[in-house]
C-alpha positions in Angstrom: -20.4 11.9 43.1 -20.1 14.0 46.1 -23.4 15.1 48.1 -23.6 17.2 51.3 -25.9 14.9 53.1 -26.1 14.1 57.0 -26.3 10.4 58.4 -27.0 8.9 61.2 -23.9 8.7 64.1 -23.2 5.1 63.5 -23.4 5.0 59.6 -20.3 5.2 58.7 -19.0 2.6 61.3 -21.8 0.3 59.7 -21.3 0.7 56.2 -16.9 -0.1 57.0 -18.0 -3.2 58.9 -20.0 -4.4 56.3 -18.0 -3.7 53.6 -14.6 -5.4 55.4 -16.5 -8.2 56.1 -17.9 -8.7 53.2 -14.4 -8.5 51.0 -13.0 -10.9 53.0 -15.2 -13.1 54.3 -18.3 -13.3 51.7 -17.4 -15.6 48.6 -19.3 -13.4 46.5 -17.7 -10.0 47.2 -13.9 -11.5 47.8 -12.9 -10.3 43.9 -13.7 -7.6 44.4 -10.7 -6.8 46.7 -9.0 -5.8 43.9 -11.1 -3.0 43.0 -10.5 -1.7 46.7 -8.2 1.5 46.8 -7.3 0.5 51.0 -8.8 1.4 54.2 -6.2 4.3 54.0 -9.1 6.1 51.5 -12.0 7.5 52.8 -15.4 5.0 53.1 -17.0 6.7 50.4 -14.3 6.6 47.6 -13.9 2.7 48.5 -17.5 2.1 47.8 -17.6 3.8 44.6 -14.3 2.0 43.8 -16.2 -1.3 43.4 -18.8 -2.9 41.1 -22.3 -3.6 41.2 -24.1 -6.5 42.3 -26.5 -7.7 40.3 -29.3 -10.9 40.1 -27.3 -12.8 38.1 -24.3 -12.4 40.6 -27.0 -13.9 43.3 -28.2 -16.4 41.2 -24.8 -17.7 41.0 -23.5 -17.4 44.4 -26.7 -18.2 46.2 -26.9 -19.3 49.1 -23.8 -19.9 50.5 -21.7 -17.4 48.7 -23.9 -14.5 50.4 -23.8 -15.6 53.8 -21.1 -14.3 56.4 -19.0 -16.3 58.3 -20.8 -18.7 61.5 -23.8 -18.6 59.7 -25.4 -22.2 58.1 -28.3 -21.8 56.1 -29.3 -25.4 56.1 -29.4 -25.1 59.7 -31.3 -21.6 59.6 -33.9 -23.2 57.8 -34.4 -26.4 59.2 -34.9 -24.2 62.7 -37.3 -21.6 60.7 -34.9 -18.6 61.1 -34.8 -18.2 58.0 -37.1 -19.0 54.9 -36.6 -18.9 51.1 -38.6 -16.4 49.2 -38.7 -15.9 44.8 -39.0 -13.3 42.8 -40.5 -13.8 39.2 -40.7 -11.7 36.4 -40.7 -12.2 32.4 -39.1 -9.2 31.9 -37.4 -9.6 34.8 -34.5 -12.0 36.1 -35.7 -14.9 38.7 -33.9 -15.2 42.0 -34.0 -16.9 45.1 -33.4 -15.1 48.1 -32.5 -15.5 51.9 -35.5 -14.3 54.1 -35.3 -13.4 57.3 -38.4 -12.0 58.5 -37.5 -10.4 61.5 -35.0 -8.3 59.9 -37.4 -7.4 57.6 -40.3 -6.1 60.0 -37.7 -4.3 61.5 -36.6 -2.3 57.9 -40.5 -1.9 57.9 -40.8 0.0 61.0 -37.6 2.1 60.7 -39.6 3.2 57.5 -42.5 4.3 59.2 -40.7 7.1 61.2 -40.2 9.0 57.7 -43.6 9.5 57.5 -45.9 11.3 59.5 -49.0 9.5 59.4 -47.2 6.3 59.3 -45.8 7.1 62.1 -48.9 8.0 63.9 -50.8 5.1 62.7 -48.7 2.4 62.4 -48.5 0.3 65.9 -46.9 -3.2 64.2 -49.9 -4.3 66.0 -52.4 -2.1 63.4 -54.9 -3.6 61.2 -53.8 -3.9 57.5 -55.6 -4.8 54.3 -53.3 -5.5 50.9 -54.5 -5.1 47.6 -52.0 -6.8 45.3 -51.2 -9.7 42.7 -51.1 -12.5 45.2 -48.1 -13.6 42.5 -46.5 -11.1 44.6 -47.7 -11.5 48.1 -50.6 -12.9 49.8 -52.8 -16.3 48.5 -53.3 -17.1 44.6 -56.6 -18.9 43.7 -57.9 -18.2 39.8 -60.4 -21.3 40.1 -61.6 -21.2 43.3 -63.0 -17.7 45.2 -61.1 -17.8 48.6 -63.4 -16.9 51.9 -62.0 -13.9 53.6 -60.8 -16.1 56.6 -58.8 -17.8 54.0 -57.1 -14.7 52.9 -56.4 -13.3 56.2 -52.8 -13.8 58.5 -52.2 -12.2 61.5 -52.9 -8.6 61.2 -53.3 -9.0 57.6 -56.1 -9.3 55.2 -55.2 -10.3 51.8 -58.2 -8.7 49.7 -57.8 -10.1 46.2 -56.4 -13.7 45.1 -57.2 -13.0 41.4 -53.8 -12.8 39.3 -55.4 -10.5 35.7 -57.5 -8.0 37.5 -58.5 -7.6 34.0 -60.7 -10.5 34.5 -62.5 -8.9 37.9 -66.1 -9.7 37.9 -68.2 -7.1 39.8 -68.8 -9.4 42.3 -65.2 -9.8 42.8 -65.1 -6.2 43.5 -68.1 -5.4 45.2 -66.5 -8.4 48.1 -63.2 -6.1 47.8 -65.0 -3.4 48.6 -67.5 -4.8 51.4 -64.2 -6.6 53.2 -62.6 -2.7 53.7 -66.1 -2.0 55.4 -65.9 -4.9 57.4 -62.3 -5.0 58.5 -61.3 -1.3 58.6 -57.8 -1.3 58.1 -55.6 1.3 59.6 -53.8 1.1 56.7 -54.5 -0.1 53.0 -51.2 -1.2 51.1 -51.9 -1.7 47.5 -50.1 -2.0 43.7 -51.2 1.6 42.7 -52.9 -0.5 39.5 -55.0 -2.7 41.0 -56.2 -0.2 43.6 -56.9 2.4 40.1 -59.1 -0.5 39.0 -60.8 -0.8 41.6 -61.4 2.8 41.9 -62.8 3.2 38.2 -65.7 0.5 39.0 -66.7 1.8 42.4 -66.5 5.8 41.2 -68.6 4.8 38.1 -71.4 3.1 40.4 -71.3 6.0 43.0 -70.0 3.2 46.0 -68.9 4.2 49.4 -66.0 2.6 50.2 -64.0 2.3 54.5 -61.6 5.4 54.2 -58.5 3.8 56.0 -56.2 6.3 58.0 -53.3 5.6 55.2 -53.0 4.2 51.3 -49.3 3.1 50.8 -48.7 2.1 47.4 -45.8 -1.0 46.6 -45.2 -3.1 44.3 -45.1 -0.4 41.4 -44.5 2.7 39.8 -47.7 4.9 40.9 -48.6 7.1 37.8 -50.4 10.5 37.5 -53.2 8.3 36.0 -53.2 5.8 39.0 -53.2 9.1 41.7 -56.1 10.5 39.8 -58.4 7.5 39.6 -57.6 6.8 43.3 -58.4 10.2 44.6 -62.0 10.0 43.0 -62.5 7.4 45.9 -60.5 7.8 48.7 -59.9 11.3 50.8 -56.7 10.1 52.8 -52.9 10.8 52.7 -51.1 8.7 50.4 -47.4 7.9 50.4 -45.0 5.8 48.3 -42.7 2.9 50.0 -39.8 1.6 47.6 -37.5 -0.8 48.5 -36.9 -4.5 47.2 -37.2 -8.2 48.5 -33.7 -8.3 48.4 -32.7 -5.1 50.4 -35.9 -4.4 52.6 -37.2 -1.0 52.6 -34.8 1.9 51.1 -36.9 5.0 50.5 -40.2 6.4 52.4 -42.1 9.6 51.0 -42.9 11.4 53.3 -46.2 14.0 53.9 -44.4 16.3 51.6 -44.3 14.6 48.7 -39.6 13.7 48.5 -38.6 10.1 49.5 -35.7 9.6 52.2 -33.4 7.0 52.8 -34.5 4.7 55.4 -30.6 5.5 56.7 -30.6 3.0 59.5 -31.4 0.0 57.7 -29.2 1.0 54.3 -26.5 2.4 52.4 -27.2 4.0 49.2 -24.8 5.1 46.3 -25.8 7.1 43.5 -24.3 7.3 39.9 -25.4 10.2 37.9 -26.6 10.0 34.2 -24.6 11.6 31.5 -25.8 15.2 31.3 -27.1 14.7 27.8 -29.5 11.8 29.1 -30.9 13.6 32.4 -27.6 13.9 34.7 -26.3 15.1 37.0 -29.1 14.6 39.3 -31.1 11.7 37.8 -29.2 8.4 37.8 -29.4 4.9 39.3 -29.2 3.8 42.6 -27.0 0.9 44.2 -27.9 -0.1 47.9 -25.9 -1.9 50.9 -27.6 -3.3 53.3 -27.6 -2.9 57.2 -28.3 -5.4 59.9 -29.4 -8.3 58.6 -27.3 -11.4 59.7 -27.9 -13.6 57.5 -27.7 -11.8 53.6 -25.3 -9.4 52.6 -26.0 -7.4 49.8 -23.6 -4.7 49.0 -24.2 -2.3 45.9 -26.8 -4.0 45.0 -28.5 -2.6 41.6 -31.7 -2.6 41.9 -32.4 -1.5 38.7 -34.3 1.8 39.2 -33.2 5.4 38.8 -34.0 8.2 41.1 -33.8 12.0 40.9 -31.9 13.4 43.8 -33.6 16.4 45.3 -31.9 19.8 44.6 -32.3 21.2 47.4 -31.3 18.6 49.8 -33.3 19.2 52.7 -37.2 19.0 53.3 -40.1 20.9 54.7 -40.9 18.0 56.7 -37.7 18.3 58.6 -36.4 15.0 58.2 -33.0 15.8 56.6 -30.7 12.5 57.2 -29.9 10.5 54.5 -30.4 10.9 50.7 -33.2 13.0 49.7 -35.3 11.9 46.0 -37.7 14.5 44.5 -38.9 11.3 42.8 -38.4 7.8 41.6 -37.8 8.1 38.0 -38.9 4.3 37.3 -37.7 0.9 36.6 -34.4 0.4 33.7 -36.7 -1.7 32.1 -39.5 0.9 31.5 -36.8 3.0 29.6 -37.6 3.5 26.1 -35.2 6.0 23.9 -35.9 9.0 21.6 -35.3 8.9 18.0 -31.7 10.6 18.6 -30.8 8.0 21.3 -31.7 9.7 24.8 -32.8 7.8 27.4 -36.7 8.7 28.4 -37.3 7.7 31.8 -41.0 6.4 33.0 -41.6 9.8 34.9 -41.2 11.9 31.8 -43.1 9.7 29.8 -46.2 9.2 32.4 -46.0 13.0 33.2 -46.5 13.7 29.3 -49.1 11.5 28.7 -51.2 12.2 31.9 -52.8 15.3 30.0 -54.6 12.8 28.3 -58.2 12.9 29.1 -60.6 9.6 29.8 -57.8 7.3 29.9 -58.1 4.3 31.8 -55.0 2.6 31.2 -52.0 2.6 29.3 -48.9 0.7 27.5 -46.4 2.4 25.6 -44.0 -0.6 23.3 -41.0 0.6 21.6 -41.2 -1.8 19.1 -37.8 -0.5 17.5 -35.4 3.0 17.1 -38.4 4.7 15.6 -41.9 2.6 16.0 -43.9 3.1 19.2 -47.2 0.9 19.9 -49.2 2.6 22.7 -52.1 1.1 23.7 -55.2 2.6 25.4 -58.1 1.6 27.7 -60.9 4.3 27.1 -64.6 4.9 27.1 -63.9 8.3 24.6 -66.0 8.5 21.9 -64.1 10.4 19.8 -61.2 8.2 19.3 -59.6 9.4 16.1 -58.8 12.8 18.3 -57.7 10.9 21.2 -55.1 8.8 19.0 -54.1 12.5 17.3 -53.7 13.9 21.0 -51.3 10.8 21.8 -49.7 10.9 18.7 -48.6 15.1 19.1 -47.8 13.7 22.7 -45.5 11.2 21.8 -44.0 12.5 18.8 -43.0 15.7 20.9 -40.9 13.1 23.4 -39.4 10.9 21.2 -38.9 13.2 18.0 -41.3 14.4 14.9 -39.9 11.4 12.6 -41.1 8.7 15.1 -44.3 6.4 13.9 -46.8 6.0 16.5 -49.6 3.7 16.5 -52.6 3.8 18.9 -53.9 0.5 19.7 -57.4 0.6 21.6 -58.1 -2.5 24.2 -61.0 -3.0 26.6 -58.4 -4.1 28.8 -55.0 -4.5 30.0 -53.3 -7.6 31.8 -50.4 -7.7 34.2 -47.2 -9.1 33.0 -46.0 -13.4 34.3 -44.5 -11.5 37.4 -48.2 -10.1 38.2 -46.7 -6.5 37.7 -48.1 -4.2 35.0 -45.3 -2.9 32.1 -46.5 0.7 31.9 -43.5 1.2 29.2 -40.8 -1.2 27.7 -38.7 -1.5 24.8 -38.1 -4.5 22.6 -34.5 -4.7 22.7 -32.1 -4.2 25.0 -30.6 -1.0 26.5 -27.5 -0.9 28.6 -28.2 1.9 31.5 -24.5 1.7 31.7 -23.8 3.1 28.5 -25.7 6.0 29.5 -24.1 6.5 32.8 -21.3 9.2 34.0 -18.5 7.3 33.4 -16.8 9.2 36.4 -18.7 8.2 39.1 -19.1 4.1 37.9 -17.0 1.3 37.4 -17.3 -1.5 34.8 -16.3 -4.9 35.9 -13.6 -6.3 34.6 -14.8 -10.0 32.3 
């Protein structure tokens, strides 16, 4: 699919050396020669000539088969160089991958540029406190409450080792929030669910919290509910930072509210939905990365869909590289109307944010026409909040679909310690719902 979008001078040159490398001297890209129209077609039309990566293909060409030439990986990580870092999910497919840290810090910083305040506050030197699952990052302890020195490297403090904030004692929080005042971080990266958690108890009980100069939400999709509950607590800009373990950071929103393409650092190719299903300008997103030595991921599906900005070109002024109006949420949060159409985890959390004294939320597709949705709420009047979410729901995904309303007092992460804000129970192939022009199946 053909955009009109300005890159950096060297991009180009970048994205041909890595691609020529990579079909002839990377095992795991070296069948794909044959999807290759020549170096006689432009860059662009060879990219969208081949295949995506996906886990599976690094599961089964890992480690070697994803290294370039001169490079040992036994040898990498007997030096330290490098270091081996998982990714777990149970709706999700386990990998191993390569990590090299320095190439990542480096992806980090690019990153910050896109932003304003990022760039203003961020030193690499800067003071940062992390709310997440430490499944994810930072130190897990379930038994045994961690002392903040035992939570803290470097520049970083690590604020919860709980893995089912669902299970957060007051005390737990009340420490959360006392650390902020005692560190003051410059900036405050968190899963946008935990930090919403948080937010409910201390907004209840009327606490004070350290206002950091920045809130940069990872991990997960950030929903209208999430922004809301946060914004009760803290008065600071807020941005969104997506990007994977496996291709470092990709997109930055900046103080406008549109993501860009952290340009230097990756490629990115886009393949448009069928019209019917949200195309042209929603569609997933395959990225290539730059610079790192040791891993080469090219057209790497990370399994998310985007919608690219119509106007292409931003207020902020930053106008190289893709522009996103948003990130339209993970494949696996898709769930699918009565008639078949894909519903994305943007439409669905935009719908159901006009709900009132919500807390949390889960929306199953149990099959083609049964939908569980499952609330966390102090209401009183439940019968008319399960009505409200039923005339919600049944105005998405069709008049003949049966909804139930489940309530719970509360709602636990998933085994990858990320929440599942929507998923269906049984499988849906984004590639049956993709432009067939602009992808290309690989051959079995």
């Amino acid at each position: 699919m053909q955009h009109s979008w300005d890159f950096p001078p060297d991009y180009y040159s970048w994205c041909t050396d890595i691609l020529e490398t990579s079909l002839s001297q990377v095992t795991a890209y070296k069948s794909w020669k044959a999807y290759d129209p020549g170096k006689s077609h432009a860059i662009d039309e060879r990219y969208e000539a081949l295949p995506a990566l996906d886990k599976t293909d690094i599961r089964n060409y890992f480690p070697d088969g994803l290294v370039p030439p001169g490079r040992d990986v036994k040898r990498g990580l007997e030096s330290g160089e490098i270091g081996l870092t998982h990714t777990s999910g149970s709706s999700d497919i386990s990998v191993t991958n390569i990590w090299y840290q320095e190439w990542w810090d480096a992806s980090e910083r690019a990153s910050w540029k896109l932003n304003s305040y990022a760039s203003k506050i961020t030193t690499g030197t800067h003071p940062e406190a992390v709310l997440a699952n430490p499944l994810n990052v930072g130190f897990a302890s379930d038994d045994i409450d961690l002392p903040m020195e035992k939570r803290c490297l470097s520049r970083f403090l690590f604020l919860n080792e709980k893995t089912d904030p669902a299970k957060w004692s007051p005390e737990h929080m009340d420490r959360m929030i006392e650390e902020l005042e005692i560190f003051k971080p410059a900036v405050l990266e968190a899963n946008p669910s935990f930090l919403a958690k948080l937010c409910c108890y201390t907004a209840e009980r009327r606490k004070k919290v350290f206002q950091p100069g920045l809130i940069v939400f990872t991990y997960e999709y950030p929903t209208q509910l999430h922004y809301r509950q946060i914004r009760r607590v803290f008065n600071v800009p807020m941005t969104s930072s997506y990007g994977s373990t496996e291709t470092g950071y990709v997109f930055m929103q900046c103080e406008e509210g549109k993501f860009h393409q952290n340009s230097e650092y990756c490629r990115v190719d886009f393949q448009p939905l069928k019209s019917e299903h949200g195309g042209p300008n929603v569609g997933r997103i395959l990225v290539t990365t730059f610079n790192n030595p040791w891993y080469y991921i090219v057209r790497f599906d990370v399994r998310d869909l985007v919608c690219i900005d119509q106007e292409g070109e931003c207020a902020c002024g930053r106008n190289s590289g893709f522009i996103l109006s948003a990130i339209e949420g993970r494949t696996t949060s898709l769930t699918l109307t009565c008639n078949d159409s894909l519903v994305t985890l943007r439409k669905l959390d935009d719908a159901l944010s006009f709900l009132s004294s919500v807390e949390e939320y889960r929306l199953e597709q149990i099959s083609v026409k049964k939908y569980d949705l499952y609330l966390v709420s102090q209401r009183q009047d439940k019968n008319r909040l399960a009505e409200e979410a039923t005339e919600i729901l049944k105005e998405i995904y069709g008049k003949e679909a049966e909804v139930s309303v489940i309530y719970e007092d509360a709602l636990s992460p998933e085994d990858s310690g990320k929440y599942s804000i929507a998923k269906a129970h049984f499988p849906i192939n984004i590639e049956n719902y993709l432009d067939e022009r602009y992808f290309v199946r690989r051959n079995c």
